[in-house]
KOLTOR-63673 format. One record per residue (C-alpha): residue in three letters; x, y, z. Coordinates in steps of 0.02 Angstrom, whole numbers, plus 50000, padded with zeros to 5 digits. Example, Ala and Ser with C-alpha at 12.3 -4.5 7.8 and 13.67 -1.06 7.14 Angstrom:
# KOLTOR-63673
Ala506154977550390Ser506844994750357
***
This chain:
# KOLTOR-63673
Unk494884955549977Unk496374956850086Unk496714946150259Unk498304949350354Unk498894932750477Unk499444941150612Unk501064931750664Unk501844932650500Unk502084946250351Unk500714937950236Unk499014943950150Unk497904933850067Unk497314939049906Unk495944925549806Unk496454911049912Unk498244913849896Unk499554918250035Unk500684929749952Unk502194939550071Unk502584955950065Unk504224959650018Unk505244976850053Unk506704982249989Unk507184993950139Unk508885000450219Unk508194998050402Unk506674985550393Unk506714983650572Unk506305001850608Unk504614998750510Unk504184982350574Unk503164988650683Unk502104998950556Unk502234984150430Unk500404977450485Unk499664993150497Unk500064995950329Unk499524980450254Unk497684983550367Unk497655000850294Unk497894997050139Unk496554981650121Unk495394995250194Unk495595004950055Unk494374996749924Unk494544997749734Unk494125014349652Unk494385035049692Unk494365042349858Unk494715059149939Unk495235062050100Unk496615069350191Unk498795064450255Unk499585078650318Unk498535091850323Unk498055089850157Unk496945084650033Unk497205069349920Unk496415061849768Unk496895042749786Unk496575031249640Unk496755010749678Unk496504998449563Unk496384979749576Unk496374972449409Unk495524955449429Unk496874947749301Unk498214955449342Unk499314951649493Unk499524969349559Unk498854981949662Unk499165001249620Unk498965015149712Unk499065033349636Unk498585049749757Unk498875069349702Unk499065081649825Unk497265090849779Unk497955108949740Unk499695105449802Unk501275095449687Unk501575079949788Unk501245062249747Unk501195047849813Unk501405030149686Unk501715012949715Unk501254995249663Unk501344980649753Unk501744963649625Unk501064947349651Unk502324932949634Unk502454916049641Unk504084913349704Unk504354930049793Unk502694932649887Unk502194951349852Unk503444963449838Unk503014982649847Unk503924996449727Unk503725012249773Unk503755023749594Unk505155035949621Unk504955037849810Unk505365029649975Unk504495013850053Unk504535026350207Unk503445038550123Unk502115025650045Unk502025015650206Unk501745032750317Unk500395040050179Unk499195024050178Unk499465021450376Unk499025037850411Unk497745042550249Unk495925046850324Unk494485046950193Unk493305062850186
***
């Protein structure tokens, strides 16, 4: 389960206080979204979910595996081409840093903030 502490960039996964790390052109222009994000995306438990971003409907995948450091999201436009792919790695030295597979932190950031289940 995910916490976020409010007056810092940190969740808390099993005890641990791991920081979110993003490598972004402009990180001040998403600062503001930053927490929203990270409360989004602890809502989101463990498993496959449809709902809708856009306009349009999305099978989302996320996975948790227990010994394994990581988080992974994975959501297909249902009937459409776009994706949406990221994982966010647990470190020890580095806090948690989120890479976005072959697409923006913009675009993963604005799909979990504004994803809505069915």
């Amino acid at each position: 389960m995910f916490s976020l502490m409010k007056s810092k960039n940190i969740i808390k996964v099993g005890g641990c206080d791991l920081i979110l790390i993003m490598k972004l052109n402009k990180m001040s222009d998403l600062d503001s979204n930053f927490e929203v994000f990270l409360l989004a995306l602890s809502k989101l438990e463990s498993g496959y979910h449809i709902g809708y971003f856009d306009d349009k409907r999305y099978g989302v995948s996320v996975s948790r595996p227990a010994k394994e450091k990581i988080i992974k999201l994975y959501a297909e436009e249902l009937g459409g081409l776009d994706i949406v792919s990221f994982n966010i790695f647990m470190t020890k030295d580095k806090g948690a840093i989120l890479k976005p597979c072959e697409m923006s932190s913009e675009k993963v950031i604005d799909f979990v903030v504004d994803f809505k289940l069915e």
